[in-house]
DRENPA-3360 file (N, C-alpha, C; in nm, 2 decimals, always signed):
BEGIN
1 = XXXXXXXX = +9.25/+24.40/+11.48/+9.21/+24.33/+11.61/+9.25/+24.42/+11.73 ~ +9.35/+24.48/+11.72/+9.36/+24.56/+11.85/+9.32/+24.71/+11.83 ~ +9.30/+24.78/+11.69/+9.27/+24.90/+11.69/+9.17/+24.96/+11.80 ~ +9.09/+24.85/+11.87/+8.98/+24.88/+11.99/+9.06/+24.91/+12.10 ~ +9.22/+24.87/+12.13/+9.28/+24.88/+12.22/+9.39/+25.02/+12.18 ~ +9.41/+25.07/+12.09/+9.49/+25.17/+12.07/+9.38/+25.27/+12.04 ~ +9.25/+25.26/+12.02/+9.16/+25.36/+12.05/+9.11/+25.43/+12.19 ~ +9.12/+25.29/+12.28/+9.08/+25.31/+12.40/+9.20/+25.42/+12.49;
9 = XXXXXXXX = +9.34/+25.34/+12.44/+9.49/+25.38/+12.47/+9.48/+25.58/+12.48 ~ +9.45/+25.59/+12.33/+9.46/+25.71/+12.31/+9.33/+25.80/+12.37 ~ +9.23/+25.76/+12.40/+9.11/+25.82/+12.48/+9.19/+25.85/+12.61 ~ +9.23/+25.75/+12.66/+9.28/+25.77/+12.83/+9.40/+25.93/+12.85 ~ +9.45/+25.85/+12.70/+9.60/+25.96/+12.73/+9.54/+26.13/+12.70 ~ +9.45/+26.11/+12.64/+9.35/+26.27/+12.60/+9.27/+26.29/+12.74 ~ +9.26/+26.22/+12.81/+9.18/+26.26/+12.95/+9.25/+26.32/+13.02 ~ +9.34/+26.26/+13.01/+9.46/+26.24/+13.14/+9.56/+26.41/+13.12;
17 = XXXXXXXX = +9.57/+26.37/+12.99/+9.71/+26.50/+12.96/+9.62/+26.60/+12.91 ~ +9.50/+26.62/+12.90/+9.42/+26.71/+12.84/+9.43/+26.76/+12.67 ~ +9.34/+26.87/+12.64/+9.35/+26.86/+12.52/+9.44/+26.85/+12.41 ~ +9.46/+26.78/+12.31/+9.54/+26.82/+12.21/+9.62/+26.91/+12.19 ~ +9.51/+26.99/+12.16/+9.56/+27.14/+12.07/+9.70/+27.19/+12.22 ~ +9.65/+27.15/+12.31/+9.73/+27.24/+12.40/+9.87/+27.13/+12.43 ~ +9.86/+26.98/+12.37/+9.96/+26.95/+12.40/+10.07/+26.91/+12.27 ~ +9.98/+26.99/+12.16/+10.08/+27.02/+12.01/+10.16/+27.18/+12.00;
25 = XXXXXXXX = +10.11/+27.22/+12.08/+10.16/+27.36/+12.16/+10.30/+27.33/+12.26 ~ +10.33/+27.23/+12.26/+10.42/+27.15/+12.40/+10.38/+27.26/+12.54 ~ +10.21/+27.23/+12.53/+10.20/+27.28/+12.71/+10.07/+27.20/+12.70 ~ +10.05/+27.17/+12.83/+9.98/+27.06/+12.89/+9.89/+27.08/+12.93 ~ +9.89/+27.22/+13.02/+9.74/+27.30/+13.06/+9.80/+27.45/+13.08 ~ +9.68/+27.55/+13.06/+9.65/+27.63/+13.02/+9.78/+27.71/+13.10 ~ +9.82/+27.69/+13.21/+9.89/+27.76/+13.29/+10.04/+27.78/+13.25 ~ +10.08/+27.67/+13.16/+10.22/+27.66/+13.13/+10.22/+27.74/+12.95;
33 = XXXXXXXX = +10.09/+27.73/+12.90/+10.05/+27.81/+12.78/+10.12/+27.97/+12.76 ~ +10.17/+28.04/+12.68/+10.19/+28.16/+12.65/+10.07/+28.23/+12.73 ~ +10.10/+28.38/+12.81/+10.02/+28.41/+12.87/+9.91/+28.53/+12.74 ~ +9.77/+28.52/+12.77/+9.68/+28.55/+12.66/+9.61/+28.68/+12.72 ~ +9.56/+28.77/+12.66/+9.52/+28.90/+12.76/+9.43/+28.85/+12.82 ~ +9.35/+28.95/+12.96/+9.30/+28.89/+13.04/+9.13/+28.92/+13.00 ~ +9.06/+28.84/+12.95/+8.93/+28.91/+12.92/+8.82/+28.85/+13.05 ~ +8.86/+28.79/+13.15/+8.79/+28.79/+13.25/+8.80/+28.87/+13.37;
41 = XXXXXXXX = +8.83/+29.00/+13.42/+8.91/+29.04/+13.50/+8.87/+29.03/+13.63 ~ +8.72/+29.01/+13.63/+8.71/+28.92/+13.78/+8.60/+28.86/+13.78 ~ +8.53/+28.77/+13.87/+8.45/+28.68/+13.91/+8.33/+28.75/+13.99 ~ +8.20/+28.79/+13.95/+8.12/+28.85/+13.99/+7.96/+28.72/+14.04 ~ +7.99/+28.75/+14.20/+7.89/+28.66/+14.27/+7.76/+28.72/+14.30 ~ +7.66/+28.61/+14.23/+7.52/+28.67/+14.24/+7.45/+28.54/+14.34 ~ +7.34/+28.60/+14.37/+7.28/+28.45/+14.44/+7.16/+28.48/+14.35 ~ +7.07/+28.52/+14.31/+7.01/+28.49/+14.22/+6.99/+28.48/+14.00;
49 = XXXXXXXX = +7.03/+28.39/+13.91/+7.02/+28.40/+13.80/+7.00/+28.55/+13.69 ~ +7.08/+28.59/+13.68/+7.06/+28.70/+13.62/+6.99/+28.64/+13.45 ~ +6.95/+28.73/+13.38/+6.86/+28.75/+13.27/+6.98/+28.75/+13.16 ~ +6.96/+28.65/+13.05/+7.10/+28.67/+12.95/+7.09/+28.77/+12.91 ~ +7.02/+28.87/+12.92/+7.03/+29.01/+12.89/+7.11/+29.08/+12.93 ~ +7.15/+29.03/+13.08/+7.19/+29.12/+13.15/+7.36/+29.06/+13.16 ~ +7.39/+28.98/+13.10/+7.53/+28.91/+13.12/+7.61/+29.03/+12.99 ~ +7.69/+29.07/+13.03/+7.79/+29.23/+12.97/+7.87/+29.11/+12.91;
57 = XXXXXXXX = +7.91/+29.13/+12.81/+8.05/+29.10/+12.75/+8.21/+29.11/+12.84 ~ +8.31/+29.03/+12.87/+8.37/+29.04/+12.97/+8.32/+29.02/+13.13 ~ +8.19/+28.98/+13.18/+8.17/+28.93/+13.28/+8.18/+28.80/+13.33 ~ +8.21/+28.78/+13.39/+8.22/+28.62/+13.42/+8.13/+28.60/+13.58 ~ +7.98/+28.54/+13.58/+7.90/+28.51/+13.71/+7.93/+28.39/+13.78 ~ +7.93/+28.39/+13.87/+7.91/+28.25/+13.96/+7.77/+28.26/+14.01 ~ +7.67/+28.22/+13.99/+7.54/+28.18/+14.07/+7.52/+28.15/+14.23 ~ +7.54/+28.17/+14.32/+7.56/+28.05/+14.47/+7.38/+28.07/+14.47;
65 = XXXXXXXX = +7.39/+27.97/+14.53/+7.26/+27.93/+14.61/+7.27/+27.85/+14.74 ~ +7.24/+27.90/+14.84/+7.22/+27.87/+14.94/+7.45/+27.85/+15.00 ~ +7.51/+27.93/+14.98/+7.59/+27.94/+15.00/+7.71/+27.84/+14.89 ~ +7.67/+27.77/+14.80/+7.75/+27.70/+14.68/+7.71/+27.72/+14.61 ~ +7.85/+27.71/+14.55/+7.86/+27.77/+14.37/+7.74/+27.67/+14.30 ~ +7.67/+27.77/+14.20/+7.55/+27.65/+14.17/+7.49/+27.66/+13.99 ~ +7.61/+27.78/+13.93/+7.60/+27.78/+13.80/+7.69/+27.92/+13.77 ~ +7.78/+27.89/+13.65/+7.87/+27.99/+13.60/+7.80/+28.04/+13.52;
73 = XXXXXXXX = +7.79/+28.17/+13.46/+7.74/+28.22/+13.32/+7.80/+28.34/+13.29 ~ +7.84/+28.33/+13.15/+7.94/+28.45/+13.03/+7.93/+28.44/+12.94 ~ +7.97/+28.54/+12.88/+7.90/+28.52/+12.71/+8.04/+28.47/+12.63 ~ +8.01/+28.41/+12.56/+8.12/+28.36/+12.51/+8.23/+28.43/+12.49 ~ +8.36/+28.39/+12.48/+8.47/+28.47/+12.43/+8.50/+28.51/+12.31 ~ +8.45/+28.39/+12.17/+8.45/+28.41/+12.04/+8.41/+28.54/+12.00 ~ +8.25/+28.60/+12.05/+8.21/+28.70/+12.02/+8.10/+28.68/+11.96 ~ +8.05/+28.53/+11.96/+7.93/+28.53/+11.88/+7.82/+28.59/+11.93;
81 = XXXXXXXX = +7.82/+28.63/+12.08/+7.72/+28.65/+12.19/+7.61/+28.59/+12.25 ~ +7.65/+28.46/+12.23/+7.57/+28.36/+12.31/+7.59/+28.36/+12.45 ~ +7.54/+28.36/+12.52/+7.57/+28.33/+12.68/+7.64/+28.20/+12.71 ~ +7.67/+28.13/+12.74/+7.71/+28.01/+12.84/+7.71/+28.03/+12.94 ~ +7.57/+27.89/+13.01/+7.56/+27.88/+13.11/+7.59/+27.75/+13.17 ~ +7.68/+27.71/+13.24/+7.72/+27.54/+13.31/+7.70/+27.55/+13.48 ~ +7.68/+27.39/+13.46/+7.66/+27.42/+13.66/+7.75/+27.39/+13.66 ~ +7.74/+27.40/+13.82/+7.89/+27.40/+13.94/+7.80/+27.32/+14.03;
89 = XXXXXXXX = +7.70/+27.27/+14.01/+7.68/+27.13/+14.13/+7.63/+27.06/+14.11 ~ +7.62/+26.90/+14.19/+7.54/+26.83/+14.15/+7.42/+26.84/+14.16 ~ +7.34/+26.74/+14.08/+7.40/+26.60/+14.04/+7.43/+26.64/+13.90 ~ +7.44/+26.78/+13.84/+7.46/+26.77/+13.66/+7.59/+26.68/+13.65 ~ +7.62/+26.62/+13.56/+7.75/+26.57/+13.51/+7.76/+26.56/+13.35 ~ +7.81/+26.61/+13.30/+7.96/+26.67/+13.39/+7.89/+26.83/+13.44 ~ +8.00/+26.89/+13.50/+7.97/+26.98/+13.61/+8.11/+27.06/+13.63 ~ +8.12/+27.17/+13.63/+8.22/+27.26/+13.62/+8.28/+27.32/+13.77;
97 = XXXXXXXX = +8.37/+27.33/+13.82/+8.43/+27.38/+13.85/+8.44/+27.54/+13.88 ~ +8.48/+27.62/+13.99/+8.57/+27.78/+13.92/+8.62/+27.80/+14.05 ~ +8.70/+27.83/+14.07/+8.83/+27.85/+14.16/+8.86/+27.99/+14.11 ~ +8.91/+28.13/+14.20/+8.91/+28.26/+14.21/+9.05/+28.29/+14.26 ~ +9.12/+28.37/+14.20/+9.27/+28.39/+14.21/+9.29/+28.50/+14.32 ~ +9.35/+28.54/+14.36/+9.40/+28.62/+14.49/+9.34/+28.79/+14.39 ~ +9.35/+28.77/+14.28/+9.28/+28.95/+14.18/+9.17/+28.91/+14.19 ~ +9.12/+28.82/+14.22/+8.94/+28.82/+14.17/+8.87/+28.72/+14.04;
105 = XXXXXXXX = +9.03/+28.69/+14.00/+9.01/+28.63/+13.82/+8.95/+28.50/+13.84 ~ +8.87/+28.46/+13.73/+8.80/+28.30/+13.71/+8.91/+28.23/+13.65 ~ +8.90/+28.12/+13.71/+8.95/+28.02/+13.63/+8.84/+27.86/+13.64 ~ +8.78/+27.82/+13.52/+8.73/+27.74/+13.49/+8.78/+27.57/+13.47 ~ +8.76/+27.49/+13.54/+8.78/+27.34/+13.56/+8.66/+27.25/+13.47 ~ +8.66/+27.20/+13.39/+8.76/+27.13/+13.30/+8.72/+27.25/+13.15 ~ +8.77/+27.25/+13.03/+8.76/+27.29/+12.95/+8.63/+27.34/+12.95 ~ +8.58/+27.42/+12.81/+8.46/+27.48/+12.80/+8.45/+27.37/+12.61;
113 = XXXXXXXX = +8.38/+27.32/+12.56/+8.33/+27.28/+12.43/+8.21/+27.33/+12.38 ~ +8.13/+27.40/+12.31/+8.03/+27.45/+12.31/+7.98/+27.35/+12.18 ~ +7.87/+27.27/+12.19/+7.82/+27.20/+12.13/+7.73/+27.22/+12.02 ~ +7.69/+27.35/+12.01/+7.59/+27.39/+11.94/+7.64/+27.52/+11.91 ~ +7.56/+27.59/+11.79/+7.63/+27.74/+11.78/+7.82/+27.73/+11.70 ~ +7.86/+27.83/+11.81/+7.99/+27.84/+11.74/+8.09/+27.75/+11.76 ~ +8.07/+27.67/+11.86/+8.14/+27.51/+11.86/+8.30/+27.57/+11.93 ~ +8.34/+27.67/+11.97/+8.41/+27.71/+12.08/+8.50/+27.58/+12.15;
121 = XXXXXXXX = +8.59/+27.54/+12.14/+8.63/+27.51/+12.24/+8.82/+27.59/+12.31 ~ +8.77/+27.64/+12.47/+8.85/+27.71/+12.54/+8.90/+27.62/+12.67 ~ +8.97/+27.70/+12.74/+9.01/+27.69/+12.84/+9.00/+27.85/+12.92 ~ +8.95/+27.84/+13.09/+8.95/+27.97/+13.16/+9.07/+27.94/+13.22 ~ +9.17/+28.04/+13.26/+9.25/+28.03/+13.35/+9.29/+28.18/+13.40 ~ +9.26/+28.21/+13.53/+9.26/+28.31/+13.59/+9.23/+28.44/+13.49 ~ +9.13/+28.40/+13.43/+9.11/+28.53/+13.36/+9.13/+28.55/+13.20 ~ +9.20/+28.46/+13.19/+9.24/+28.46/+13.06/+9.15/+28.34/+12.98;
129 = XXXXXXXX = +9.15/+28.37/+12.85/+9.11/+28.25/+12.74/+9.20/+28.19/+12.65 ~ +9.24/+28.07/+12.65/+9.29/+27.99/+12.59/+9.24/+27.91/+12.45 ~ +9.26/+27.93/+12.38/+9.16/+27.84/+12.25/+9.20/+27.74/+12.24 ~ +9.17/+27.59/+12.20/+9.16/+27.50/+12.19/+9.19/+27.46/+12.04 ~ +9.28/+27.41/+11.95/+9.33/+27.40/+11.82/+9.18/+27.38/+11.75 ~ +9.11/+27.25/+11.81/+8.97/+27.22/+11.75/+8.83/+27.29/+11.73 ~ +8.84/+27.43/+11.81/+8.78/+27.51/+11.81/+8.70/+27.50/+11.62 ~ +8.55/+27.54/+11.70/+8.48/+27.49/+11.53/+8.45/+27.35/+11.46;
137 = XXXXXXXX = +8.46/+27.26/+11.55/+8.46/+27.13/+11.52/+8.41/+27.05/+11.64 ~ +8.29/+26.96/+11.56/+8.19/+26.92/+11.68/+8.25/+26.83/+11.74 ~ +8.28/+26.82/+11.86/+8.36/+26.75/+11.98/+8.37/+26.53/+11.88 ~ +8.25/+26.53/+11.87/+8.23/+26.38/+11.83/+8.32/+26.37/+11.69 ~ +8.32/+26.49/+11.56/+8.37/+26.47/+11.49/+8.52/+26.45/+11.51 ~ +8.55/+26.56/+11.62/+8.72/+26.58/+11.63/+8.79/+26.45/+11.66 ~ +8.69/+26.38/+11.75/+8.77/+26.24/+11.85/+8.80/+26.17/+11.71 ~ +8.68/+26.13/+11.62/+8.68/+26.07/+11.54/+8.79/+26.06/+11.42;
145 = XXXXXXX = +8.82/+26.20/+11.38/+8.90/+26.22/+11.32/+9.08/+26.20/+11.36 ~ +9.02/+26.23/+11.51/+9.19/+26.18/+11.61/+9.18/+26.02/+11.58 ~ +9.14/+25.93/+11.59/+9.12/+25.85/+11.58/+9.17/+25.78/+11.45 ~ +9.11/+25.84/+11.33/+9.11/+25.79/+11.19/+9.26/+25.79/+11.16 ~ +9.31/+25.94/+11.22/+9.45/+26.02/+11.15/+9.57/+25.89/+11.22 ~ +9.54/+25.87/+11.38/+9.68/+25.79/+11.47/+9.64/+25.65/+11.42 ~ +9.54/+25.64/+11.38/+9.52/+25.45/+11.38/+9.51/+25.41/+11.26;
% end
């Protein structure tokens, strides 16, 4: 009878404190994490869409248009060489974030989950990539399985 309420419990507290993996690590977000080498080393601004051809391994784009940020794109960190492309404006939702460190480094707001493909799940933080424990595991199966294992 209340498993609907200790489901719901444990969703909030995964919102709130962020991912798992990073809080079975005893760190909360990516910043308090062991520091990881830097494979973003800076933030490269275009105003028009470059060709996934053209996205280099180790780049990390910001798109602006008309002076706001209006799409990030990098090729993944795993190495599968897929690109990843997310916006940075509305009205997409969800909708990413990237904030630029005093070196030039990306750091990406909220996680990265890659849904298709290599199923990736990271964190950006100034440059660096953080892996996510669940990395490889389709986002819906993982909750589910959080779910099964606490309740």
């Amino acid at each position: 009878m209340w498993s609907w309420l200790l489901r719901f419990l444990r969703w909030v507290e995964e919102i709130t404190l962020g991912p798992r993996s990073l809080q079975t690590s005893e760190h909360r977000n990516p910043s308090e994490a062991p520091s990881a080498e830097i494979f973003f080393a800076r933030s490269d601004v275009v105003e028009k869409t470059p060709s996934n051809d053209a996205v280099r391994p180790g780049q990390f784009i910001s798109v602006m248009h008309k002076g706001r940020p209006y799409w990030a794109l990098f090729r993944c960190p795993c190495g599968c060489g897929d690109v990843v492309s997310l916006p940075t404006h509305p009205p997409h939702n969800p909708r990413w974030r990237i904030e630029v460190s005093v070196e030039g480094r990306p750091t990406l707001h909220p996680s990265v989950w890659r849904t298709k493909g290599c199923l990736s799940h990271f964190w950006i933080s100034e440059g660096r990539v953080y892996w996510c424990d669940d990395t490889g595991v389709e986002p819906w199966r993982a909750r589910s399985d959080l779910y099964e294992r606490k309740i």
